[in-house]
PAZAPA-4460 file (N, C-alpha, C; in steps of 0.05 Angstrom, whole numbers, plus 32768, in hexadecimal, padded with zeros to 4 digits):
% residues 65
    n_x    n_y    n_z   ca_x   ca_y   ca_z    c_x    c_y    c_z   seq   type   mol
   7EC3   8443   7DD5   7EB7   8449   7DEF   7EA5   8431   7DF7     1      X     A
   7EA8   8425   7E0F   7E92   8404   7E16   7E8B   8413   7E21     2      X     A
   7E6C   8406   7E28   7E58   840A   7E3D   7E5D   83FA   7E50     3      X     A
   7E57   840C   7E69   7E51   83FA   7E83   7E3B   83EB   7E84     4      X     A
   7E40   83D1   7E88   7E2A   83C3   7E95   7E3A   83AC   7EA3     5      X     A
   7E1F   83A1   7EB3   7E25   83A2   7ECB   7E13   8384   7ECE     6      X     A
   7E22   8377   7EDF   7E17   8356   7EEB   7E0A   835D   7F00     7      X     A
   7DEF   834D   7F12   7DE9   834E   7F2A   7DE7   8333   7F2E     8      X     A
   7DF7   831D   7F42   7DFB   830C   7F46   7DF9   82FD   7F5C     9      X     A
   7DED   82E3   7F60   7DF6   82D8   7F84   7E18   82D3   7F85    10      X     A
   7E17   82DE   7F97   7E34   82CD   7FA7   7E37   82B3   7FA6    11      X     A
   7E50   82AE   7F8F   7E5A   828F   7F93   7E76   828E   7FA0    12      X     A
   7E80   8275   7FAD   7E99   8274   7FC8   7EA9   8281   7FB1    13      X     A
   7EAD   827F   7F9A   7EC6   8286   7F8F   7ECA   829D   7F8A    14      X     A
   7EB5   82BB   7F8C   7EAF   82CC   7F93   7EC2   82D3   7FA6    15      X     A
   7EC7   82C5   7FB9   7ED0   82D4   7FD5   7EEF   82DF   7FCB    16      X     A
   7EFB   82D3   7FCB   7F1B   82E8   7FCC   7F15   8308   7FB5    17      X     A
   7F02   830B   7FA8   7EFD   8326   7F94   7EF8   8339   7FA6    18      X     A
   7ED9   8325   7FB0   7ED2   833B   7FC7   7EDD   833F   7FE0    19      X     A
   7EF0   8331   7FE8   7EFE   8338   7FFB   7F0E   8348   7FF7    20      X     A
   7F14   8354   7FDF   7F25   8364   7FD4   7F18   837F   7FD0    21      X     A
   7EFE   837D   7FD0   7EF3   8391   7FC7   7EEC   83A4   7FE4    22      X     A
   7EEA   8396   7FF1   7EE1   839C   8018   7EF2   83A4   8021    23      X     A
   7F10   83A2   8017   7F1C   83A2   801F   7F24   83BE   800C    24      X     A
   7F2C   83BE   8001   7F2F   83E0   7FEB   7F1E   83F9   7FF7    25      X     A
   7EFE   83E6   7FF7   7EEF   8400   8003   7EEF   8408   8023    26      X     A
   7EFD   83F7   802F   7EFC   83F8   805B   7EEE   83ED   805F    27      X     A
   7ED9   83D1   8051   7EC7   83C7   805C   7ECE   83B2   806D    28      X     A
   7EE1   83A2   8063   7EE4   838C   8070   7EFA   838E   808B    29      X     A
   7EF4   8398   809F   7EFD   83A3   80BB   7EFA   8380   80CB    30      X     A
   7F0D   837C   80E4   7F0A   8368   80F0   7EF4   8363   8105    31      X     A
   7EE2   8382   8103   7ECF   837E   8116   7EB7   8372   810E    32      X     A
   7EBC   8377   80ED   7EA1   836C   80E1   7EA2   834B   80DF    33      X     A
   7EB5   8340   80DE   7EB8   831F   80E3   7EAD   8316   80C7    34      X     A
   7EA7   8325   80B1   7EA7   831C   8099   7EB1   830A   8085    35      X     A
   7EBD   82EE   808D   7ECF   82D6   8088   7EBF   82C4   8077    36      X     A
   7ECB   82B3   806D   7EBE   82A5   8051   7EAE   828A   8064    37      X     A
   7EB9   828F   8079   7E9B   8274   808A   7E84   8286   8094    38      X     A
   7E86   829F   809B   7E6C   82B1   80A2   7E5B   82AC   808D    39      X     A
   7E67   82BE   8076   7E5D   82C1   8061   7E45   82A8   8056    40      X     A
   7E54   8289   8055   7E4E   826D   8054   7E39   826A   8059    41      X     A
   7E3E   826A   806D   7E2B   8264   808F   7E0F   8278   8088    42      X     A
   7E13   828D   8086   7DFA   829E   8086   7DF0   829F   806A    43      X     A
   7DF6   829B   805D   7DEC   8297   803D   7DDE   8280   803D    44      X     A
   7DE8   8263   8052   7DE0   8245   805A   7DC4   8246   8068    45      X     A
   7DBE   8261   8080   7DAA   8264   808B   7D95   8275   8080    46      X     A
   7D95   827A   8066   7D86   8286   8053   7D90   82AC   8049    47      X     A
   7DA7   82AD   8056   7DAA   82D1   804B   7DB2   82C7   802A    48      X     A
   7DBB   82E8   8025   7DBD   82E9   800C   7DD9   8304   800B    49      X     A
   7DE8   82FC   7FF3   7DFF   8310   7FEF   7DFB   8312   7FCB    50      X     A
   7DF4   8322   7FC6   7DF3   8330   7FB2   7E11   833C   7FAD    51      X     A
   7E1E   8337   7F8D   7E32   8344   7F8A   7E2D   8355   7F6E    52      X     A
   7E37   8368   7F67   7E2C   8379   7F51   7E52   837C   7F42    53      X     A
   7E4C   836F   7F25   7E6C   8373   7F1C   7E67   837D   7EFE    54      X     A
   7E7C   837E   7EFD   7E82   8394   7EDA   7E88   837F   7EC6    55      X     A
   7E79   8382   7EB9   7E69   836F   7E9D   7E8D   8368   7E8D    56      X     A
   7E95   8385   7E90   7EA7   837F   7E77   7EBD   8379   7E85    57      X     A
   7EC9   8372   7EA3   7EE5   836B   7EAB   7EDA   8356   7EC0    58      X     A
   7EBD   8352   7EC4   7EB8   8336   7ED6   7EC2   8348   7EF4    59      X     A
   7EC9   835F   7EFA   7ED9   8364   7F13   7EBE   836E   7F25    60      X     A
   7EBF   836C   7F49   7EAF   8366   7F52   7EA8   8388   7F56    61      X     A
   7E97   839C   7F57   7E9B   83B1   7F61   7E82   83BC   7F74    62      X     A
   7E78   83AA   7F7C   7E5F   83AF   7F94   7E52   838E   7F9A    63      X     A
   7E4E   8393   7FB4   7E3F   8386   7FCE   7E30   838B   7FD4    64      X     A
   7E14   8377   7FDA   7DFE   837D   7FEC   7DF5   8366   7FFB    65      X     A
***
């Protein structure tokens, strides 16, 4: 039996195709939200922040903030 644990991480560009996958599994990533890997860039460039939270033992991405 493993234990869950769990990464809390910044968003690096190579990040993007997981989580695009993941937005996309859950209905997040819709075309109204314009959520694209230059938004993302861009607003991370002007000081935001994207927090990704992934599973210790498969590296796979399973939450966003």
């Amino acid at each position: 039996m493993s234990t869950l644990q769990f990464i809390l991480k910044d968003y690096q560009l190579n990040d993007y195709p997981d989580l695009i996958q993941l937005w996309q599994e859950v209905g997040f990533n819709t075309p109204g939200r314009g959520d694209n890997i230059n938004v993302i860039e861009r607003t991370i460039l002007l000081g935001g922040k994207l927090f990704l939270l992934q599973d210790s033992n498969n590296e796979k991405i399973i939450g966003s903030s």
